[in-house]
C-alpha positions as a Python dict, from the first residue, in 0.01 Angstrom:
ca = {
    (1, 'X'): (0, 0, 0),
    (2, 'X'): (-41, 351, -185),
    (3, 'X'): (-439, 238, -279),
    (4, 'X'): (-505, 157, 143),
    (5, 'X'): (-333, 548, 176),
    (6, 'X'): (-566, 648, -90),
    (7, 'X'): (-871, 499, 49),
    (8, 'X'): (-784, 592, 472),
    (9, 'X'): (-750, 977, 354),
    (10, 'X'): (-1088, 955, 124),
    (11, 'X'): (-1248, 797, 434),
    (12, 'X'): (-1108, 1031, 670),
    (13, 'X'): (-1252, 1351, 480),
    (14, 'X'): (-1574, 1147, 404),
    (15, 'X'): (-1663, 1085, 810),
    (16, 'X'): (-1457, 1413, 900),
    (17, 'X'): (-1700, 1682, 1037),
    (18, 'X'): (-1474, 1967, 920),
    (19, 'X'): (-1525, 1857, 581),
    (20, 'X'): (-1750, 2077, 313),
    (21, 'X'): (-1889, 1926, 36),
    (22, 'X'): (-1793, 2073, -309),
    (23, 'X'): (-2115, 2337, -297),
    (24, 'X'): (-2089, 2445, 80),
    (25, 'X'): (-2002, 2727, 203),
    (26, 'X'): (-1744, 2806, 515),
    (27, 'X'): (-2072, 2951, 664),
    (28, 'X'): (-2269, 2662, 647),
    (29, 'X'): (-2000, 2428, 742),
    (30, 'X'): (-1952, 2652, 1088),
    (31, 'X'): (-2374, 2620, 1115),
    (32, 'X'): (-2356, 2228, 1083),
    (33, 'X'): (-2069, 2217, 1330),
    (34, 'X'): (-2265, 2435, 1618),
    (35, 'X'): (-2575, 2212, 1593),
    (36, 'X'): (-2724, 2034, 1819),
    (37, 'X'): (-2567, 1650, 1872),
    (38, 'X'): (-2723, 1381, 2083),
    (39, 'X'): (-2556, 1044, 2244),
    (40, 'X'): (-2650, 844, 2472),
    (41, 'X'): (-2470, 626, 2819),
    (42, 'X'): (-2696, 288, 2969),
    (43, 'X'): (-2612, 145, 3325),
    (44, 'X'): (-2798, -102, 3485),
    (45, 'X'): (-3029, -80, 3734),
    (46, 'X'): (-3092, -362, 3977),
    (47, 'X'): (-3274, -622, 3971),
    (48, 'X'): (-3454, -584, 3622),
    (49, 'X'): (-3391, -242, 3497),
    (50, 'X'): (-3189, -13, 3344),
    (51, 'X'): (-3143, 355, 3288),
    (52, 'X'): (-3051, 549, 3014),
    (53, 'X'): (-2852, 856, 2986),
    (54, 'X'): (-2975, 1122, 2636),
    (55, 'X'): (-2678, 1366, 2666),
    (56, 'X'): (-2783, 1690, 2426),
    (57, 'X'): (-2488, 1927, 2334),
    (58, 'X'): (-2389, 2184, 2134),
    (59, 'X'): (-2076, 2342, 2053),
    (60, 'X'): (-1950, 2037, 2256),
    (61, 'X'): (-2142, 2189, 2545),
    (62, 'X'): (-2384, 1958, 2761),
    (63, 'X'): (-2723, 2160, 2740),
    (64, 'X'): (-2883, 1917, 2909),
    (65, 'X'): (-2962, 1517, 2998),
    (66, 'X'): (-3301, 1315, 3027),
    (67, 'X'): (-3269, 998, 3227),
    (68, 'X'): (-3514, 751, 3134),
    (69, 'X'): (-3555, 463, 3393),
    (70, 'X'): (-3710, 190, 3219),
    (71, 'X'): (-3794, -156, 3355),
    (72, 'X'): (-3791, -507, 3271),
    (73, 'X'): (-4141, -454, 3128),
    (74, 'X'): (-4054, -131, 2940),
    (75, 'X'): (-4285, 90, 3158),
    (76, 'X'): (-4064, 371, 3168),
    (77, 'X'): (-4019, 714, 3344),
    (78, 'X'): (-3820, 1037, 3211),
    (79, 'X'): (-3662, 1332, 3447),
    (80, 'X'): (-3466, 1609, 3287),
    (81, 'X'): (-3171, 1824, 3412),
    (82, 'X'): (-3016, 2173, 3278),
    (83, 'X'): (-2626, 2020, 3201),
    (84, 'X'): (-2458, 1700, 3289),
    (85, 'X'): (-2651, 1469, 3540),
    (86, 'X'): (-2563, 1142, 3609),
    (87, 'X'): (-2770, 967, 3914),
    (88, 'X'): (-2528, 919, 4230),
    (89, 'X'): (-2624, 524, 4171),
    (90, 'X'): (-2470, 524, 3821),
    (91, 'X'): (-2232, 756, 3947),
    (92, 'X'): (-2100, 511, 4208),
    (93, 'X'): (-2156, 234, 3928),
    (94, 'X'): (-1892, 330, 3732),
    (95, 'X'): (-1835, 347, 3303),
    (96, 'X'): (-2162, 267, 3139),
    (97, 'X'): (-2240, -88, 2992),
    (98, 'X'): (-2306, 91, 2665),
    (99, 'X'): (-2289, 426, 2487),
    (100, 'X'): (-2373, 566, 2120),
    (101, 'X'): (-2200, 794, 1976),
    (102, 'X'): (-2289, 1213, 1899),
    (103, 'X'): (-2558, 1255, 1627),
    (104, 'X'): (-2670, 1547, 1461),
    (105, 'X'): (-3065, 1619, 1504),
    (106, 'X'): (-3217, 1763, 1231),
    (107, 'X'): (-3336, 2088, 1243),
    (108, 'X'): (-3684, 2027, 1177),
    (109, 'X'): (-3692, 1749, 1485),
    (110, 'X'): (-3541, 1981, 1720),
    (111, 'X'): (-3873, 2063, 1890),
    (112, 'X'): (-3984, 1713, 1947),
    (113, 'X'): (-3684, 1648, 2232),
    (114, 'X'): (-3856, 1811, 2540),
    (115, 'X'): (-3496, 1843, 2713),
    (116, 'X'): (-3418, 2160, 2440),
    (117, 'X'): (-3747, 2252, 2439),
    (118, 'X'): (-3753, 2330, 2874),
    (119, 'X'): (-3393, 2397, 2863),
    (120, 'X'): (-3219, 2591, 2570),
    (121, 'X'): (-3430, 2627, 2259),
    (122, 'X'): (-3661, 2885, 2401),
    (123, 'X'): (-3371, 3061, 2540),
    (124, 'X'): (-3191, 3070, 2227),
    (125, 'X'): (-3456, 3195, 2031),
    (126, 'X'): (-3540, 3446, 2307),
    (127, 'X'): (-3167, 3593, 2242),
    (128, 'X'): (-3186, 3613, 1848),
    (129, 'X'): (-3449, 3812, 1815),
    (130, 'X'): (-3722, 3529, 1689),
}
């Protein structure tokens, strides 16, 4: 019983985001904990389609969402919206049929997710001085 204890509280600090590793600083923790997280929500779309939700945050903020409408042959097309969006058809739909959880993105692939690029990267580096 003790070694399952053992084990739960080294996976717990392991998985935990407010866990540092033995050479980080408090600073860097707080950096890694404001970044930018994606996730994502599917519903389906009638008759052969579905659409998927990318829901960007930080600072467990929505920034914004791309909806990618895809169909049964994968030909797909991508709107974008400042915050939360979810189409009144997946609205009225109900829970999605599938979700991912948050993700980090790596700093050096920020750029290459259009949604922060038209919505809150050019801002942000607008307002620090860059």
């Amino acid at each position: 019983m003790k070694m399952f204890k053992v084990a739960g509280c080294i996976l717990f600090f392991a998985i935990s985001p407010l866990s540092m590793a033995a050479n980080e600083s408090p600073a860097e923790a707080q950096t890694a904990m404001s970044a930018y997280s994606i996730r994502t929500e599917r519903y389906p779309r009638p008759p052969s389609s579905g659409a998927t939700y990318f829901i960007y945050e930080k600072d467990g903020k929505v920034i914004c969402t791309k909806l990618a409408v895809c169909d049964k042959y994968d030909s797909c097309k991508s709107t974008y919206a400042r915050g939360s969006y979810k189409a009144p058809e997946d609205v009225k739909a109900g829970n999605p049929y599938g979700t991912t959880p948050a993700v980090l993105i790596q700093r050096s692939k920020l750029t290459a997710h259009k949604c922060l690029l038209k919505f809150d990267l050019n801002r942000s580096e607008n307002n620090s001085g860059h």
